[in-house]
N, C-alpha and C positions, 0 to 999 in steps of 0.2 A: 719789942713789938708786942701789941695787943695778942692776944688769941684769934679772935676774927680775924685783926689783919693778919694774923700766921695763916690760919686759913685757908684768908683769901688769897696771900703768897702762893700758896701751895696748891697748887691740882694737882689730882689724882689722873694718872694716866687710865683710860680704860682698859686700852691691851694686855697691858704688862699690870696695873692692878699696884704702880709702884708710884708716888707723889714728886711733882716735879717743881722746881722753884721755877720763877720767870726769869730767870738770868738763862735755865735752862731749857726754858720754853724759846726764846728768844735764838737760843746757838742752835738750837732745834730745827727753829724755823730756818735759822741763815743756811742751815745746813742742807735742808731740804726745798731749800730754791735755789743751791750750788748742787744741788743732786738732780734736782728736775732742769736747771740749767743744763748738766754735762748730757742727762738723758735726752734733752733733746737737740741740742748739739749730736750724740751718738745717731740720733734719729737723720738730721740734717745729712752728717757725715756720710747714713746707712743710703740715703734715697741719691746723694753728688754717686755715691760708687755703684750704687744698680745702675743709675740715668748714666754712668760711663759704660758698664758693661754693656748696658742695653744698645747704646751707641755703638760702640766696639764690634756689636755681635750684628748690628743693623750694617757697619760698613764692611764687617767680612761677609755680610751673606750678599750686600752688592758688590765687592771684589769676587766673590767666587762665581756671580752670577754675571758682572761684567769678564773673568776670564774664562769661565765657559761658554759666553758666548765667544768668546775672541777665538777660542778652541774650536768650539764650531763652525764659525766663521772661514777660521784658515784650512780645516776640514775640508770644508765646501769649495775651498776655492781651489783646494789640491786637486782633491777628488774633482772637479771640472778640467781642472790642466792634463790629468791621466786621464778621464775620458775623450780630450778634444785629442790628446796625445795618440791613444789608444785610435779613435777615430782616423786622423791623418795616416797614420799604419797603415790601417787598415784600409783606408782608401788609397793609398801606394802599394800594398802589395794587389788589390785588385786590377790597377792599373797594369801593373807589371806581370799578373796572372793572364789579363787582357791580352795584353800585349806579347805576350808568350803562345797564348791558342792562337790568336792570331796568325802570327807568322807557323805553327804547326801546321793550321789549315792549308796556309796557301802551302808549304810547302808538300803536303800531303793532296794538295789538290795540282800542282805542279808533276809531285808523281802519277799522281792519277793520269792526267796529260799522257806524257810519257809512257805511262805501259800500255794507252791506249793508240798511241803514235806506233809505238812497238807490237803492238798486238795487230794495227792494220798493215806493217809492212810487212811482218809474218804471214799473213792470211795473204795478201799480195803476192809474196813469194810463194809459197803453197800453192795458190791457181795458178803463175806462170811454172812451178815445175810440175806440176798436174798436168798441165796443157803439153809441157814437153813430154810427159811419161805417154802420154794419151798418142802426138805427134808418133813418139819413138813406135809404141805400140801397135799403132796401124801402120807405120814403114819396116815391120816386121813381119804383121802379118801379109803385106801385099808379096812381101820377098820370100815369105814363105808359100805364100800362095806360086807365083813366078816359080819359085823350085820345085813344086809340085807338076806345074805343068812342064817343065820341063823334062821332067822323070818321067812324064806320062807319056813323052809324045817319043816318036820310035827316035831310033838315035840317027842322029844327027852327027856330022861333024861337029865337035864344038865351036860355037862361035868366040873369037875373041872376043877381051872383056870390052872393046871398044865396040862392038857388033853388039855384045849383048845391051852394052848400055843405050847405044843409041833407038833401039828396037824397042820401040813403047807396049808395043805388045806383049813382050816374053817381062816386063818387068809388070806384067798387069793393068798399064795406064793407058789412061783413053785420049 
């Protein structure tokens, strides 16, 4: 081969400053479109496994978002059965608190009745033996009166007690 065409064989690489044949220009090249091939391939590879992760992380945060609501959800619907629960209770025991004053009342109002029934046959009795002590009181004083004058008056035979009884006089009566 000419010198020229050695040459023109031969370039000089510029990086490296070292001369390279076209055989090795040529493996060069196959190499570095089997290199820019696999890089973008690696590239290909790098964007299928973000766009899965991204996927993956897009359907966990809709499962977390679809079970927390399902969580809140059944939360709610607890928390409503304890309150309706709580409620019915609570409106049973006030029934039954009702229903307890209730019958207190009347039974408290039944006694009331009662000491009041008992308090006017007391007072009832009270006046009728008041009226008797009053009765007693003045057939005491008349008969003590009666014995007064009988003391006073000069003596007398006694009369029997059938004289004295029958004699309205000596017993004070008119």
């Amino acid at each position: 081969m000419s010198e020229p065409e050695h040459e023109q064989s031969t370039q000089v690489n510029p990086s490296s400053g070292f001369a390279r044949s076209p055989e090795a220009a040529d493996v060069s090249n196959a190499a570095g479109e089997r290199l820019a091939a696999i890089l973008q391939a690696a590239e290909v590879k790098i964007a299928e496994l973000t766009n899965a992760a991204e996927e993956s992380r897009r359907e966990a945060d809709e499962y977390a978002r679809d079970l927390r609501m399902a969580v809140e959800a059944y939360a709610k619907k607890h928390r409503q059965d304890a309150e309706e629960r709580a409620r019915r209770l609570t409106d049973e025991a006030d029934a039954r608190a009702k229903s307890v004053l209730e019958a207190a009342q009347e039974g408290a109002r039944r006694i009331e009745e009662e000491a009041r029934r008992q308090e006017e046959r007391q007072r009832a009795e009270t006046r009728r033996l008041e009226q008797r002590r009053r009765r007693a009181l003045n057939g005491l004083g008349e008969l003590m009166a009666a014995l007064e004058k009988l003391l006073e008056e000069p003596h007398h035979p006694a009369p029997t007690l059938d004289e004295a009884l029958a004699d309205p006089r000596r017993l004070g009566r008119d």
